[in-house]
N, C-alpha and C positions, 0 to 999 in steps of 0.2 A: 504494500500500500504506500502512496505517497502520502508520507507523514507531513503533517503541517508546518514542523521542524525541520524538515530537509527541501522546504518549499522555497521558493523567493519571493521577494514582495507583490509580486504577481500572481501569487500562490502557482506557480507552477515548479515544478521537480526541478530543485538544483542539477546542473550537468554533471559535477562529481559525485554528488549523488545515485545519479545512475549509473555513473562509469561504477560506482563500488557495487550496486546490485550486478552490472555486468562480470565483474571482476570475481561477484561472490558463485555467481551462476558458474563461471568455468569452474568453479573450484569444488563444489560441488560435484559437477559433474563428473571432473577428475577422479576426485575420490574415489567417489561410487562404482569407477570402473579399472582400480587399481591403480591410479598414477597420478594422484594427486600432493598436497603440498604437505599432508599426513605423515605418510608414507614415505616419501622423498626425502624427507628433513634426515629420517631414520637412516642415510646412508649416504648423505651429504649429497644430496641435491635437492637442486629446486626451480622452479617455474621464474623466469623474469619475464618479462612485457617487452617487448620490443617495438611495435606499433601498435596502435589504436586509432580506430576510427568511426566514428559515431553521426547520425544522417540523423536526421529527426523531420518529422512532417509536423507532429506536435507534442509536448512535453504534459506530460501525465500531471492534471489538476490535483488540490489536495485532496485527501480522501480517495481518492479515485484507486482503486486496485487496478495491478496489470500483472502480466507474466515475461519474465526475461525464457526465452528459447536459446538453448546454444550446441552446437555441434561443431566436429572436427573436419576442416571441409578437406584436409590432406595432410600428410607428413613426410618431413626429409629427416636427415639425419640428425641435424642439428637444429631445424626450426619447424613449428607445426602451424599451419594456419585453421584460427578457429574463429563461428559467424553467431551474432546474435539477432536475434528478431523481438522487439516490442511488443507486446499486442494482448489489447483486453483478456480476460478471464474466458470468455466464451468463441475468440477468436476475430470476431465481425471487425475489428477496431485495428490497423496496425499504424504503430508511432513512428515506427523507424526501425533502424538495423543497425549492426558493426559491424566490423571487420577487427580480425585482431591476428597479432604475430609475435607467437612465444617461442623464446629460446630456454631450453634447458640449461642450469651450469653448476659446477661441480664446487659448492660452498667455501672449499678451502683453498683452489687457484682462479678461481670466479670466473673460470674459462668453460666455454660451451661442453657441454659434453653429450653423448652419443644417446638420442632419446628410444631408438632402439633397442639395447642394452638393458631395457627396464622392464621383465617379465619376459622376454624373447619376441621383444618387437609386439604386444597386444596392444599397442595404441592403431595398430591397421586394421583390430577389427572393429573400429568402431569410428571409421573414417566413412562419412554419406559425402556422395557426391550427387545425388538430384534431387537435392532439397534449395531452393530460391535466396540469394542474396542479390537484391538487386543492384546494391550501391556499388560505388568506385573502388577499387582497394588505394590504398594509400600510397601517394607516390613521391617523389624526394621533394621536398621543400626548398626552393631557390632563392637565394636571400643575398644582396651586392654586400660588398664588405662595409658599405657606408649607411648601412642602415643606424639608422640613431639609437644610442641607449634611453631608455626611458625609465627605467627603476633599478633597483639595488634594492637586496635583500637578503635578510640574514635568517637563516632556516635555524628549526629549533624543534623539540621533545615529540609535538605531535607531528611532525615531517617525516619523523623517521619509520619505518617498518620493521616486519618481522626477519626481512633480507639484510637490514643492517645500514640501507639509502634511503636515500627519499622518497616515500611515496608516489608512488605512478599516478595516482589520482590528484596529490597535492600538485603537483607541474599544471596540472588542467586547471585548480583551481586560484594559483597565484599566477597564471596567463588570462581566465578570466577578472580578473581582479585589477590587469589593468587599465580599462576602460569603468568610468563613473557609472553612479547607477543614470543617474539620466538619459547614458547614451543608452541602457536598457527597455527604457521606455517605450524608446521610441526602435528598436534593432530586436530580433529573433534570429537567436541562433540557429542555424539551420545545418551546420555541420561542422564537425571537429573533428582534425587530424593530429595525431603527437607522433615522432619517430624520436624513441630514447638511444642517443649515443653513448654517452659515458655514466657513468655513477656518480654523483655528488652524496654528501653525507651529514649529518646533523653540525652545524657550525659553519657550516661551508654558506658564504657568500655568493649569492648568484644573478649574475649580471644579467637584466631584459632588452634583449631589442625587436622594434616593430617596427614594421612598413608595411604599406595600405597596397593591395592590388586589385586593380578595378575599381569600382563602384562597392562592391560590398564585400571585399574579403580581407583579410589581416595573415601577413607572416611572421612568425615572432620565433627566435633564434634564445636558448638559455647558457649562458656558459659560466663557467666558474670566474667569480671576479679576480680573485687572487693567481690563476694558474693559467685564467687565458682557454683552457681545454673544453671542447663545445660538450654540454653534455642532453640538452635535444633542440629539434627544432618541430613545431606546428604549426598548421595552417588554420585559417575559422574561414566561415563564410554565413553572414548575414543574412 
């Protein structure tokens, strides 16, 4: 349900918000079928986010109950791509869709590792390929080097995760957080892209840059202040 607390003053569903029911849905799912973030931890690995991408038609009113759908739409060795669908309780209603791409990694050299390897490859049996995504998958984010800084910020206690960085969800929400609420008013987000490069960490400083393309869309680039080392870049479109 969209809780009136994870709403915005629009009462409709915060985007980090759904990105965590989206995030909660893989996980779920994972579990249930042996390869979740349970189970993983148990033998030093685990699940990271590598893109994310989220389309919305419209964003779930409060009160309003819906259902996150998610499957495996294929797997390589090293990364799997996996799809969400939005949509009322009874079906009639769809909000929108993701697209997402996880990489496996091995907790103590935090280098990919072989997602194969994990029960003898039973992540292929539960790979659907003709089930509907209609949206875009997510493509590299083009950004000139003279794009402007617009914020600095210093992460902290609730930034960090169970991985040990910063939350995949917080980047969505301290990129949404650089436009006023005004310009909310009047703008509806209609799609979000994130591609995480590097890992930043609790204390770590990180620098925002934006630039506007076209008429309604925003690229914004995050990198560490102190290091210079890009760790994602996303795209929005209004």
């Amino acid at each position: 349900m969209a809780e009136p607390f994870h709403c915005d003053f629009r009462g409709r569903l915060f985007m980090g918000h759904l990105g965590n029911h989206l995030l909660n849905a893989a996980d779920f799912h994972s579990t249930d079928r042996g390869f979740g973030m349970k189970y993983l931890m148990t033998i030093q690995r685990s699940w990271v986010l590598s893109r994310l991408a989220i389309e919305m038609d419209e964003m779930p009113e409060q009160y309003t109950r819906f259902v996150v759908e998610t499957w495996v739409e294929s797997a390589m060795r090293y990364f799997t791509s996996r799809n969400f669908r939005i949509v009322s309780p009874d079906g009639t209603k769809v909000y929108g869709y993701g697209r997402s791409i996880w990489a496996m990694i091995d907790t103590s050299t935090r280098q990919p590792t072989d997602i194969f390897a994990i029960d003898n490859g039973a992540i292929n049996n539960w790979i659907v390929t003709d089930k509907e995504c209609p949206i875009q998958k997510g493509g590299r984010v083009k950004m000139g080097n003279d794009a402007p800084l617009v914020r600095t910020i210093e992460t902290h206690y609730n930034d960090v995760d169970i991985n040990g960085h910063i939350n995949s969800v917080k980047y969505i929400e301290h990129i949404l957080d650089l436009w006023p609420i005004d310009f909310y008013r009047e703008h509806q987000l209609r799609r979000f892209e994130i591609a995480y490069v590097a890992e930043a960490h609790g204390g770590d400083h990180l620098a925002f840059y934006s630039e506007a393309v076209g008429d309604s869309g925003y690229n914004v680039r995050i990198a560490n202040a102190d290091s210079g080392v890009e760790v994602c870049r996303a795209a929005l479109v209004y």
